[in-house]
Residue, then its C-alpha position, 0 to 999 in steps of 0.5 A: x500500500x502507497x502512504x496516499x492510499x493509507x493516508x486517505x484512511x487514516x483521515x477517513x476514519x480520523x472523525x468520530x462519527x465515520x470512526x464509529x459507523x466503520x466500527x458498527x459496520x465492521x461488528x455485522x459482517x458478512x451480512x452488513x448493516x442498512x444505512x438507515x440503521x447505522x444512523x438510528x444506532x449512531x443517532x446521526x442525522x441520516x443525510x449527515x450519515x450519508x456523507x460520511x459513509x460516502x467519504x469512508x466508501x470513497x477510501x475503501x473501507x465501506x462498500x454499499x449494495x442497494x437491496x431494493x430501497x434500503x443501501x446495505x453497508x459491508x466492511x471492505x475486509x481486504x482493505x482493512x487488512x491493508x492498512x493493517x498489515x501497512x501499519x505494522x511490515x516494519x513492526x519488531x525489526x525481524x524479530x517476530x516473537x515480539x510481535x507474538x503480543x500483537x497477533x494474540x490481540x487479533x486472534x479474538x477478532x477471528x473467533x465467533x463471539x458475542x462481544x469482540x474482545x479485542x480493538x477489531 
C-alpha cells in the first residue's frame, strides 16, 4: 500500500462519527448493516450519515449494495487488512516473537463471539 492510499484512511476514519459507523459496520459482517440503521444506532442525522459513509466508501473501507430501497453497508475486509498489515511490515525489526503480543490481540477478532474482545 502507497502512504496516499493509507493516508486517505487514516483521515477517513480520523472523525468520530465515520470512526464509529466503520466500527458498527465492521461488528455485522458478512451480512452488513442498512444505512438507515447505522444512523438510528449512531443517532446521526441520516443525510449527515450519508456523507460520511460516502467519504469512508470513497477510501475503501465501506462498500454499499442497494437491496431494493434500503443501501446495505459491508466492511471492505481486504482493505482493512491493508492498512493493517501497512501499519505494522516494519513492526519488531525481524524479530517476530515480539510481535507474538500483537497477533494474540487479533486472534479474538477471528473467533465467533458475542462481544469482540479485542480493538477489531
Amino acid at each position: 500500500m502507497e502512504s496516499s492510499a493509507a493516508t486517505e484512511i487514516f483521515a477517513a476514519l480520523a472523525q468520530p462519527t465515520r470512526l464509529a459507523a466503520f466500527r458498527l459496520i465492521l461488528r455485522h459482517e458478512p451480512h452488513g448493516l442498512p444505512a438507515g440503521e447505522v444512523a438510528r444506532r449512531l443517532e446521526v442525522p441520516q443525510n449527515t450519515l450519508s456523507t460520511h459513509l460516502a467519504i469512508l466508501a470513497r477510501a475503501g473501507l465501506v462498500s454499499a449494495e442497494r437491496q431494493g430501497r434500503t443501501i446495505l453497508y459491508r466492511p471492505e475486509i481486504d482493505r482493512v487488512r491493508q492498512i493493517a498489515s501497512y501499519l505494522v511490515s516494519d513492526c519488531c525489526g525481524g524479530r517476530p516473537e515480539l510481535c507474538a503480543p500483537l497477533v494474540d490481540e487479533f486472534t479474538p477478532c477471528c473467533t465467533p463471539s458475542p462481544e469482540p474482545s479485542c480493538a477489531c
